[in-house]
N, C-alpha and C positions, 0 to 999 in steps of 0.2 A: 452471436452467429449471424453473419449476415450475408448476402448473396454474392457467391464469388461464381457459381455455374446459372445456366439459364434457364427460365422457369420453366418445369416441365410436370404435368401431372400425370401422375399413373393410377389407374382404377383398377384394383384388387378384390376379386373376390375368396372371400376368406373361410368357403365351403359351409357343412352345415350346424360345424359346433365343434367336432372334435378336431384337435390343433394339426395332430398328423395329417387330415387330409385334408390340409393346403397345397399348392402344387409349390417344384420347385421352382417357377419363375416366379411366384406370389414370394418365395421368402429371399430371392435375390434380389428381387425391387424393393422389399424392407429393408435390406442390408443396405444401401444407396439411400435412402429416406431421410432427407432435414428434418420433414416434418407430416404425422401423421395422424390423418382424420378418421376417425374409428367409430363404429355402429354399437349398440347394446349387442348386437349378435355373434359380435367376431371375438371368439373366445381371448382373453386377457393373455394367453401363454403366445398365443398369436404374435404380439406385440412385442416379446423376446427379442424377436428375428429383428428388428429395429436398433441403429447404433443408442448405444445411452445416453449420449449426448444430442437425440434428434428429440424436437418437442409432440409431444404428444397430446391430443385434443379431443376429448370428449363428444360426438354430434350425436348421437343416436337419437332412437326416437323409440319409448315403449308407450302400450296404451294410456293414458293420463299423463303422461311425464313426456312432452318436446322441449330436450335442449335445448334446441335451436327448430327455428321454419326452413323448410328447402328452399328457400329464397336465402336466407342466413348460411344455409350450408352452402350453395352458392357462390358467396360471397367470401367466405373464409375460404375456399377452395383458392380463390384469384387472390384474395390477396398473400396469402402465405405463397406461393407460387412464384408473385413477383418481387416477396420480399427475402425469402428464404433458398427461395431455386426449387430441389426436387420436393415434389408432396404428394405424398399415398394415400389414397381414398381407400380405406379398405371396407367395405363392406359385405355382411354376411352373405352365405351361397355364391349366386351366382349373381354380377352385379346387374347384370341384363334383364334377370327377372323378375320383375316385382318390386326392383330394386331402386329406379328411378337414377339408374347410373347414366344411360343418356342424353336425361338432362345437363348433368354436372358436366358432361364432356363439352356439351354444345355449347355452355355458358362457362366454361373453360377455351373452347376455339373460336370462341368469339372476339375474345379480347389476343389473337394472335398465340395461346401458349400452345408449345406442343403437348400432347395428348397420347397417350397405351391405354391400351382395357388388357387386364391379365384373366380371363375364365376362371368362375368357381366354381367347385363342386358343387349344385345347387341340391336342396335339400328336395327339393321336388321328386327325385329319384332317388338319392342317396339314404335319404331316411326309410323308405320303405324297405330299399335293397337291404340295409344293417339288420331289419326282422325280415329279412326273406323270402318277402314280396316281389318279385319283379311283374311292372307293370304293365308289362306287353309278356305274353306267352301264347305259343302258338295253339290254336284251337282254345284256348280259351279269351282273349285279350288282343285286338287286332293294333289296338292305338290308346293312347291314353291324353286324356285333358288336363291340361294344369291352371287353374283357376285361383283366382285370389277371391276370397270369402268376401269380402270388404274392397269396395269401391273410393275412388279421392271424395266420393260425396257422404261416404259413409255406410253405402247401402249393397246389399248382396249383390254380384254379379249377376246380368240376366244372362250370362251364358250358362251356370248353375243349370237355370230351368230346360235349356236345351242338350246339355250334356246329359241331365236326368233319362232322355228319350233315348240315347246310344245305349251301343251295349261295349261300349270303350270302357276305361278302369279312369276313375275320375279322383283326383288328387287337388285336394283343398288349402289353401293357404291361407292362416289369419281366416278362418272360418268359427272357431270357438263360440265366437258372441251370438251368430248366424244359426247353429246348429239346426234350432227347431224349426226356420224358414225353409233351410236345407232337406230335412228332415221330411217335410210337407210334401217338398217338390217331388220325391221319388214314392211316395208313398202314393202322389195322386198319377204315378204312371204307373201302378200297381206292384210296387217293385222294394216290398217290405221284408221279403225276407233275404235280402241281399246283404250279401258282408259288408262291415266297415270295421276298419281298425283306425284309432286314434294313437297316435305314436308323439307323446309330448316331451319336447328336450331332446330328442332323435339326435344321434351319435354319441352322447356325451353321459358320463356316469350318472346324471337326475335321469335318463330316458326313465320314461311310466307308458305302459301300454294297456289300450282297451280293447277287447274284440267282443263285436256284436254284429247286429242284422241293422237296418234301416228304422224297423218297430221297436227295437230295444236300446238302439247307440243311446239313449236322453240316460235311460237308468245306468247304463254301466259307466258313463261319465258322472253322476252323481253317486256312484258307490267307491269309484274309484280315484274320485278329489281330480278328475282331470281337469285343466285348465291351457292359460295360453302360455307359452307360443306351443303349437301342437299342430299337427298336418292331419288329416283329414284323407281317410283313402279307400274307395267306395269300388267294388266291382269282386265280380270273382274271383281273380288274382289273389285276395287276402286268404282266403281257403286253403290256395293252392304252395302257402308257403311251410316247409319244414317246421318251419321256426313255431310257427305261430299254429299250425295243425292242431295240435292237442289242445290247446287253450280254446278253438274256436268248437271242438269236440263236446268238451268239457263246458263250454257254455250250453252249446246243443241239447246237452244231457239236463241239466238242472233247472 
């Protein structure tokens, strides 16, 4: 297969795990795809939507395990581009978010290719909504923060410590390893008995859920094997969900 149309990339986000909610312009730009470069996130059924005969490329990046460096992703991005024509970046949620997708574009527009970004469903929202969270409600929840746990250096965001001081609904990203820093920070604005629910795997048939306070989230993630990748979602709002009401009762109680 070699390049008979002109190199063109397209940046897909591939929402927050479960395949349905991809949009449909995410699975029409699969259907067109030479070749396509895929995340540990972007669920495998995903890649269906892809002709059989387009190549498909491994980049993701889980804790301990980088494929490849975003400099390596980078670069496979341009050359499959110039050598194959159309190529799909598909990356989990939303590519915008957290996601380091306007890099790829800008060291894709650099070398002349044309460039889409398709929106994902990011799991920022998506994940809470599926337990029946929403993270803006009125009189309770004016705005909500979305935060990555983990910095390019490694280290807790210091927005963490200022989002602690609102009374916004704070939503955690890659925060797992972080917890007990997290933990700390709202505890030292007195603000320990505040819900948090842990929702890990969100969308997708592994979802595992924890609900606690601020003083307790450490035990009910050690009783209930939580782990990563898991969102993180701190405010009132978690109380205020259907879904989750009795479970947070029911811890109340015991």
């Amino acid at each position: 297969m070699h390049n008979t149309k002109k190199p063109k990339v397209t940046l897909v986000g591939a929402g927050p795990g479960d395949p349905d909610l991809l949009t449909l312009k995410a699975v029409k730009a699969l259907a067109e795809a030479n070749v396509v470069l895929y995340d540990a996130l972007a669920n495998d059924e995903i890649l269906g939507h892809a002709p059989k005969n387009a190549i498909r490329i491994f980049v993701g990046k889980k804790i301990g395990n980088h494929a490849y460096t975003q400099d390596q992703i980078n670069q496979l991005i341009v050359d499959n581009a110039l050598t194959y024509g159309n190529v799909v970046r598909l990356k989990g949620g939303d590519p915008f978010i957290f996601g380091r997708g306007s890099e790829e574009i800008e060291f894709a527009e650099s070398f002349g290719i044309q460039t889409i970004v398709i929106p994902g469903i990011s799991s920022v929202v998506a994940v809470p909504a599926s337990q029946g969270i929403s993270v803006t409600k009125r009189r309770v929840s004016e705005s909500f923060w979305a935060i990555t746990g983990t910095t390019s250096n490694r280290e807790l965001s210091a927005d963490v410590a200022l989002a602690a001081q609102s009374s916004a609904t704070v939503v955690i990203l890659m925060g797992m390893h972080k917890l007990p820093q997290i933990v700390e920070l709202f505890q030292k604005e007195s603000k320990g008995d505040l819900p948090v629910a842990i929702i890990q795997n969100g969308t997708t048939p592994n979802e595992k859920t924890g609900i606690g306070t601020i003083d307790t989230i450490e035990e009910v993630v050690a009783e209930n094997k939580l782990t990563s990748p898991a969102l993180i979602v701190i405010g009132e709002v978690v109380k205020e969900s259907n879904k989750l009401k009795c479970l947070y009762e029911e811890f109340l109680v015991s």
